[in-house]
Every structure is written in structure tokens, then in C-alpha cells.
N, C-alpha and C positions, 0 to 999 in steps of 0.2 A: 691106646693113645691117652697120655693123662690130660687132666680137665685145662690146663693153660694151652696145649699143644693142640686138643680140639678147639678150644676157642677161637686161638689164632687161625686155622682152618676155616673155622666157621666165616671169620671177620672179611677174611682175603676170599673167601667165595662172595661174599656179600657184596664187594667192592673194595672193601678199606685196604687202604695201602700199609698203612700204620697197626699195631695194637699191642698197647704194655700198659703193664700194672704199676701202681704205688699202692702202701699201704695209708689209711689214714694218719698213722700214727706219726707220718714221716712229710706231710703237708703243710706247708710252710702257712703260719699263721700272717697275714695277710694285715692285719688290723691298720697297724700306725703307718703302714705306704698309703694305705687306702684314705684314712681319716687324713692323710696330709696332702690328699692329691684333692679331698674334696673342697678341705679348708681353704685352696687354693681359686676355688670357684673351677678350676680346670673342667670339668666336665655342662661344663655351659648350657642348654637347655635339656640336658638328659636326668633330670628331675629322680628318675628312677634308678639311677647307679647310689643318689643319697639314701632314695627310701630302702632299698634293699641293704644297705652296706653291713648293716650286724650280719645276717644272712652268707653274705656273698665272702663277706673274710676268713673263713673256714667252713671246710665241709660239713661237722659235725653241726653247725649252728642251721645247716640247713633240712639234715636229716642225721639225726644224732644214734641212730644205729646203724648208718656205714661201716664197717672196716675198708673196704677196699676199693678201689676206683682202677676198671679198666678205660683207658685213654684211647680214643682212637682217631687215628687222621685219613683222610679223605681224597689223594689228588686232584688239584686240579690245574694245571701246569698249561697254560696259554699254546696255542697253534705257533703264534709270532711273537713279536718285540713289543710288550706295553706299551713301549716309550714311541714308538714309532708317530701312533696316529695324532699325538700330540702338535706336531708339526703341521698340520693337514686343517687351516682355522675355520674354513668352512663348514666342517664336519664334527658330529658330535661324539666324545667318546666316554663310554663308558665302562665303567672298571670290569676288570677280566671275571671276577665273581660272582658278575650281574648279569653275564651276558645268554644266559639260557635260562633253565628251570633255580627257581628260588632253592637254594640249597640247602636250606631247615628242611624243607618237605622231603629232598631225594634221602640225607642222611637219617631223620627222626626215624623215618620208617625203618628204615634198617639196623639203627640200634633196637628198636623194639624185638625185633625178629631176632638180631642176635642176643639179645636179653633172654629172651624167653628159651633160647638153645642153652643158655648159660645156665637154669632155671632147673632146666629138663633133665641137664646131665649134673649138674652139682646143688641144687636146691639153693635154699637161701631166698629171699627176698628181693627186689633190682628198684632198682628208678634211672630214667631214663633222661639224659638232660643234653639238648644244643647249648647256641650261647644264647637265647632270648630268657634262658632261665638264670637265679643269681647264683654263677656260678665261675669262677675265677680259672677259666679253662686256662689258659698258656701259664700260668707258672705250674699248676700239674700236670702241663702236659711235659714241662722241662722237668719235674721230680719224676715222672714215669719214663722217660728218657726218650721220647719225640723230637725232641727239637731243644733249644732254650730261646729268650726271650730277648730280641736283638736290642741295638739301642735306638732304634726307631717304637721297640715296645710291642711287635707283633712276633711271631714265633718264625723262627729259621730251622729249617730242617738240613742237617748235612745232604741227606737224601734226594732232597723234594725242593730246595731252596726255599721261596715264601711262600711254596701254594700246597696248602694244609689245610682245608675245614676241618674242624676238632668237634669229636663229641665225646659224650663220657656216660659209663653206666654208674652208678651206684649200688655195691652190693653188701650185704650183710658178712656173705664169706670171706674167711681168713686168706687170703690168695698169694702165692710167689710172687713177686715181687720186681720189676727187673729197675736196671741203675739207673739214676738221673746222669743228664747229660748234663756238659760243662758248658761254659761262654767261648765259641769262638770268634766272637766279632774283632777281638786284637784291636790295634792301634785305629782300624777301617771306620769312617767316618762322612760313607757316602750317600749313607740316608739321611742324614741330619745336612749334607751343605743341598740336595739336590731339592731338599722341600720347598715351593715353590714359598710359603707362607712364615717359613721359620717355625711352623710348629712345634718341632720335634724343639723344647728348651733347653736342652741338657741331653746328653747321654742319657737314656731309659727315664727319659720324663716328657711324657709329649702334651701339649695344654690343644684339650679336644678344640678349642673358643677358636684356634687357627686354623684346624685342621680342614682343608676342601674335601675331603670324606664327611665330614662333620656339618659343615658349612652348607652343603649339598643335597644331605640325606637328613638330616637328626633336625637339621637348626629348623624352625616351625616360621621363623620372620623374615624381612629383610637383610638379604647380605650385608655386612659391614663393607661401607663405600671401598675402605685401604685394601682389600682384598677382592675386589671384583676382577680387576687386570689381570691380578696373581692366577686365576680360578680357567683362564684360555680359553679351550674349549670343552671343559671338563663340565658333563651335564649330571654326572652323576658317580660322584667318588673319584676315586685318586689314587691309582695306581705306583707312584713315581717313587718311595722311598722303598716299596717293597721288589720291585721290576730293578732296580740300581744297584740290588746286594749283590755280591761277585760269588755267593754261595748258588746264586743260581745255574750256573756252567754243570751241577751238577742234578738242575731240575729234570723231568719229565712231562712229557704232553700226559696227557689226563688222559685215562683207557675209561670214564664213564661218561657216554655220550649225553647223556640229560647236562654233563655241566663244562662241554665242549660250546663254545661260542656259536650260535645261530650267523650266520651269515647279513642278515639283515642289521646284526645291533653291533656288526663292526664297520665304525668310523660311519654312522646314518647319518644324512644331510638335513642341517640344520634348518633349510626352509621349509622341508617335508616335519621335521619333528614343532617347529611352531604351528603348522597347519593343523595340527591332529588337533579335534573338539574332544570332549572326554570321553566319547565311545569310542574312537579310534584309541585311543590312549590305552583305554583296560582293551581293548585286543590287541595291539599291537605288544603290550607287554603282559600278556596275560600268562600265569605262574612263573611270572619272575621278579625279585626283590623290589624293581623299580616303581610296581603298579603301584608299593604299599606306602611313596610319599604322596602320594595323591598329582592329580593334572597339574592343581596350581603350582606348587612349589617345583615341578618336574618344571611347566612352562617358564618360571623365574629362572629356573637354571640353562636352559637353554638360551632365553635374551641375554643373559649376561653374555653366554659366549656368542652369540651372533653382535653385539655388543663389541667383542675382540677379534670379529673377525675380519677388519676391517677392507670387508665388500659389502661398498655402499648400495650393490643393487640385493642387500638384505634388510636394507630398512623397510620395506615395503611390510615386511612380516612382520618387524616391529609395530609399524604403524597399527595391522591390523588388530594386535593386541594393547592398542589404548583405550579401549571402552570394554577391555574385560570387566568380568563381577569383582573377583580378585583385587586386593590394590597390591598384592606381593606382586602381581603379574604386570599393574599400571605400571608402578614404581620402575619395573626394571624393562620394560617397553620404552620408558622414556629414557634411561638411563642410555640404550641401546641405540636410540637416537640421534642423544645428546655424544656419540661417539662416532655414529657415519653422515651426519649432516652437518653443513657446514655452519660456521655462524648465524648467517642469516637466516637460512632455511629452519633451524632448531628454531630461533629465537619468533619465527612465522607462528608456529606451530606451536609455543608456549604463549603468546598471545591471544593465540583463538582457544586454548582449551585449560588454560588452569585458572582462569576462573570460577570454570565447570567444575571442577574437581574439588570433592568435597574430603577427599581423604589428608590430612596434612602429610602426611609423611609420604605421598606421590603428588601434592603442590610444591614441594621445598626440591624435589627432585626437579620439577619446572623452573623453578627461579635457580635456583644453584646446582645447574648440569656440572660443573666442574671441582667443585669444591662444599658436595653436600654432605650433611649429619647425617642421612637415614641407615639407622641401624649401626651409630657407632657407640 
């Protein structure tokens, strides 16, 4: 067996669904998308897509004796319908990639493994990278012929549709080569109209500042007010442009059970998820991506959507988180309120306690439940 043919072997005993090569040489230099997406501010509190950007624009800038980069993808292809639990406002839902084992942990390990197979049988040097490293996976995973890069700006697999984790080895060896894939998204334009936030600004330009994956996960403040309605019951990411591609007809369910959906974290009820103190929190989500926004900002995401859920025997949960430490958590307690209580009863309850409150940006949520600045 020559050295690509065991690899590939190797990859697909490991799990990987995917695995092809590019050469460096053939890596699309990334600079002026990149320096014009940041100039845009688009990347909103993700501070480290600026610091890393020399790095992250080319491979060689990150390890300058690469040749060759094997690509690999991962399925993980949903049980049901993304789009379903959406509908369901009581309930929380959380994006299809979150819903078991943190998926850097099941993958890293096994490129390691298969690196060191790579190592064994062809020599050469490796480095080992997910995406938390600066490393511009989906447009090499479209030069290595994976997928290409839809106009939503996440990767589409003819294969797999949108459910690909990607990882990549880094290797000194000269390696074969296989073809990049082309654009098939055509005239299709259903992840740009179905985004609840307008995100997605352009064909293959999404401004992350919209994005309720962004908003949910990355953003460290208060929601912006315009987008808290848009956000449903979405406590943690955002499924809906990449579940809406018609390339998925020709997806598969996942064959690796670590990143099959637990049964508990589809569609969990919103009054159980406000309840959890932060030790319930880290077990209930323990080795899964979710644990690593922390309680508070998990809790902000879930009152916004008991907030939209509008069943007022959820305010009670609200209420009990007004005297959190948190004001990310005040802030959007009251907001949550200020959505299932009526006039009067809000306006009871801003009377007796925003005096107390020493935070301004959850006193302006007091005085102006309808029409507030926080986090615009």
C-alpha cells in the first residue's frame, strides 16, 4: 500500500470520513479577504482572529517548513431536523455541534494518532492543528477538495452537506496532491434570506457582530436590544443557515457516537436550564463546548429566550435571577420580564428594585424595558 492509500486507511479507521491533500504551494494566500473583513470591525469581540491574522493568512507564516497539508473532515450529521426545535419556545435549543462531547477533544486526539502513523510510515516532521489554532481551515479544506466554502461562509460538503469538523496535519513531506473542489451553491440563496439576524451581508461575507452563533458564544456583554427577539429560543448557537442548505439531502447521521446528540440536550426546558447554579451547569454540561462560556453568559442566553417564550408562568425563573452577582444575567432577567408581565406588574417591580441596582446598564433596562440602549 503506498503512503496516501495507507493514510487514508489509517484516517477512516480512526473515524474520519474525509481525508485529502494540498500542496502548500497551491494555498491560497488569504491576506487582503482577511485584512478587509477585519478593517470592517466584522469580527466583533473575537480580539484574536486580529492578533493572529499575519499567522493565520498563510500556512507557511505559521510554520514555514510545511509542504503539505492533509485535510480532514469528521461527520457529524444530526439524528433529526435542526430547524424543528426552533418552533418548540419553551424549550432550549442548542446547535447540533454542541450537543455531546466538545469536538476539539474527540478530533485532536486522533489526528495526533494519525500523525504519528504518518510519521512512522513516511517520516517527515507533523503539526497537529483544530480550528482553535490560527489556522484558515475551510478554504484549505476547499483547495484539498473537502467541500468549498458556501455563501453563508461555512464549508458544504457534496457528501456530508454542512456537517464536517475539519482538522489538518501539517507536514514537511512532499505528498500527492488530490483536486480542489469547485462552488456549487449556483444561483441558491437560502442561507443568506433564512438568517434570522441578516448576518450573512453579501454572498460569502457574514459580519460575525450579527451572527446569534457569535452573539451567544464569543460575544463576552450584553446582547444588543435589536437582536434579542431575532435570538428565539436559541441558547447557544445557530443552526439555521447551515440545516437550510438543499446540499444536505445528501448528508449522513454521524457513525461517532461521542458527537451523536445526548438525549438530555435536545430541545432542555428552559425552566430546568435557568434553575441550574454553576455546579449543576459544569455537570450537566461537562465535556461539551457549552461549559466553556461560563454559567453567566449561558444564563443571559437562556432569559433572553424564556424572554420569547412568551409563557408568562416563566417569569417566576426570571424573577429568581434578579439578584444574580452577574449584571449580564440582571440585565437580561429583567428584560425577560419586561416581555411576560404586563404593564403594571413590570412597572411594580421596577419601582421596588432599580433603585437597588447599582449597575447602569441593568438600571436603563428598568426604566426603558421597551426601547433600551444596553449593548447597542
Amino acid at each position: 500500500m503506498d503512503l496516501i492509500s495507507a493514510l487514508r486507511a489509517d484516517a477512516a479507521a480512526l473515524g474520519f470520513d474525509v481525508c485529502r491533500v494540498l500542496s502548500v504551494a497551491d494555498a491560497p494566500d488569504l491576506t487582503l479577504r482577511l485584512d478587509s473583513w477585519l478593517a470592517e470591525g466584522a469580527q466583533g469581540d473575537m480580539d484574536w482572529m486580529r492578533a493572529t491574522a499575519d499567522r493565520r493568512a498563510h500556512p507557511r507564516a505559521l510554520w514555514p517548513g510545511v509542504r503539505s497539508i492533509i485535510m480532514l473532515g469528521m461527520n457529524y450529521g444530526p439524528l433529526s431536523e435542526p430547524l424543528v426545535d426552533i418552533a418548540r419556545p419553551t424549550m432550549g435549543n442548542i446547535s447540533v455541534y454542541a450537543r455531546h462531547r466538545d469536538y476539539h477533544d474527540v478530533v485532536k486526539g486522533r489526528l495526533k494518532t494519525l500523525a504519528s502513523r504518518l510519521v512512522a510510515h513516511g517520516g517527515g516532521d507533523v503539526k497537529v492543528f483544530v480550528d482553535t489554532a490560527p489556522v484558515m481551515e475551510k478554504p484549505l479544506a476547499m483547495q484539498a477538495g473537502l467541500g468549498w466554502q458556501g455563501k453563508h461562509t461555512n464549508l458544504v460538503s457534496r457528501n456530508f452537506g454542512s456537517w464536517l469538523f475539519l482538522g489538518s496535519i501539517f507536514s514537511t513531506l512532499a505528498l500527492a496532491t488530490d483536486q480542489p473542489e469547485t462552488d456549487h451553491c449556483g444561483q441558491c440563496r437560502a442561507c443568506i434570506d433564512i438568517c434570522p439576524t441578516e448576518a450573512i451581508v453579501a454572498p460569502y461575507r457574514l459580519d460575525a457582530r450579527r451572527c446569534i452563533s457569535y452573539l451567544t458564544i464569543e460575544h463576552k456583554g450584553h446582547i444588543p436590544a435589536r437582536f434579542r427577539e431575532k435570538i428565539g429560543n436559541r441558547v447557544y448557537g445557530c443552526d439555521d443557515c447551515l440545516a437550510v442548505c438543499p446540499w444536505n439531502k445528501f448528508a449522513q447521521r454521524t457513525r461517532e457516537q461521542k458527537l451523536a446528540a445526548r438525549a438530555d440536550m435536545l430541545a432542555p426546558d428552559l425552566e430546568m436550564l435557568a434553575a441550574m447554579n454553576d455546579a449543576d451547569f459544569r455537570g450537566f454540561f461537562s465535556g461539551s463546548p457549552v461549559k466553556r462560556i461560563g454559567h453567566a453568559r449561558f444564563l443571559r442566553n437562556v432569559l433572553i429566550a424564556i424572554g420569547n417564550s412568551a409563557d408568562r408562568a416563566l417569569a417566576r425563573a426570571a424573577e429568581a435571577r434578579l439578584a444574580h452577582e452577574s449584571p449580564l444575567v440582571r440585565a437580561a432577567a429583567v428584560w425577560a420580564l419586561s416581555r411576560l408581565l404586563d404593564v403594571a406588574q413590570f412597572a411594580d417591580h421596577a419601582a421596588r428594585r432599580r433603585d437597588e441596582e447599582a449597575d447602569p446598564d441593568v438600571r436603563r433596562e428598568w426604566e426603558q424595558p421597551a426601547a433600551h440602549e444596553v449593548g447597542t
